[in-house]
N, C-alpha and C positions, 0 to 999 in steps of 0.2 A: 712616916706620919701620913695620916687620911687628910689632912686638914687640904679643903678646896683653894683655900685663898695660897695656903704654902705652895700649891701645884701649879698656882698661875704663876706665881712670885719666881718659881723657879724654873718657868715658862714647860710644864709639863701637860699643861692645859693650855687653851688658845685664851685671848681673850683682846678683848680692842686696848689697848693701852693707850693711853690717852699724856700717862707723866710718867718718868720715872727717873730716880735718883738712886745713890747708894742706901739709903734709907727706907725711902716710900715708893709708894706704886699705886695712880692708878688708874682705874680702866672703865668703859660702860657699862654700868649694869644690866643684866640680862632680862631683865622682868621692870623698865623702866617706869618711874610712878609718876614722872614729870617730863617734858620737853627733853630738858638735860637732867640727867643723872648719873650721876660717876658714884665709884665707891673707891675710897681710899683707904690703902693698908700697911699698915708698917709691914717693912720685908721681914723683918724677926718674928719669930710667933709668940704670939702674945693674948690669953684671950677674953680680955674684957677693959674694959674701963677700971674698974675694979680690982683689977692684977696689979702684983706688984713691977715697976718699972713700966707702968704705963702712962704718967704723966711726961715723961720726955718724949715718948710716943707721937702721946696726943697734939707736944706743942711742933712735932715735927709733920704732921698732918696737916695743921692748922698752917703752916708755913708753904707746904706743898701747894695747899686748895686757893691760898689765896695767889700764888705765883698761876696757877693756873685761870680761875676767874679772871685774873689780872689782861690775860693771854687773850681769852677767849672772848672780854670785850664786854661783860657778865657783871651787873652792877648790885642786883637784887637775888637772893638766893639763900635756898637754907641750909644748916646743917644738922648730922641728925645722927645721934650715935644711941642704938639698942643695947639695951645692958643685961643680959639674962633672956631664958627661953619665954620666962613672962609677961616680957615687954616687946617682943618678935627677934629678937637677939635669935638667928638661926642654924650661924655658922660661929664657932669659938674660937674664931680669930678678930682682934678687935681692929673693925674699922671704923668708917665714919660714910656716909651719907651725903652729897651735896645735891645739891634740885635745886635747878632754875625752869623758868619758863612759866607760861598756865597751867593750870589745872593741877596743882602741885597734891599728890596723895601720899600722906603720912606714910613710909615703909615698914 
């Protein structure tokens, strides 16, 4: 599989990791649009919101981010999940987006 996020998942790319569980993963984003920026990914491939068996997914993302903010001390923060190439959705593996900090820029 090409898939970039499978590559980190399966540590065949480097990448900061920041969480990881038997489930999710994740790590700093490389092209960061806020202070903090993490992008979370279920370890499965999976690739959209939209996909089937993507709601368990998401509530395991959503479990992950907040164990993390939690950590990190992080009270205010978005999240932010692209769905398709026409909403900036760039890689088809579905993740999710968190930004804290100033100057927070939509991904």
């Amino acid at each position: 599989m090409d898939c970039v996020f499978c590559k980190i998942v399966h540590k065949e790319l480097p990448a900061q990791i920041v969480y990881e569980d038997n489930k999710v993963m994740a790590f700093k984003d490389i092209h960061p649009k806020a202070f903090y920026h993490i992008l979370l990914v279920p370890k499965e491939h999976i690739e959209s919101v939209n996909s089937e068996r993507s709601e368990e997914k998401i509530k395991d993302l959503i479990f992950a981010v907040k164990h993390i903010i939690s950590k990190e001390g992080i009270s205010d923060y978005k999240l932010v999940f692209n769905v398709g190439k026409k909403a900036g959705q760039t890689i088809e593996h579905l993740h999710m987006h968190c930004l804290a900090g100033t100057n927070i820029q939509m991904p």
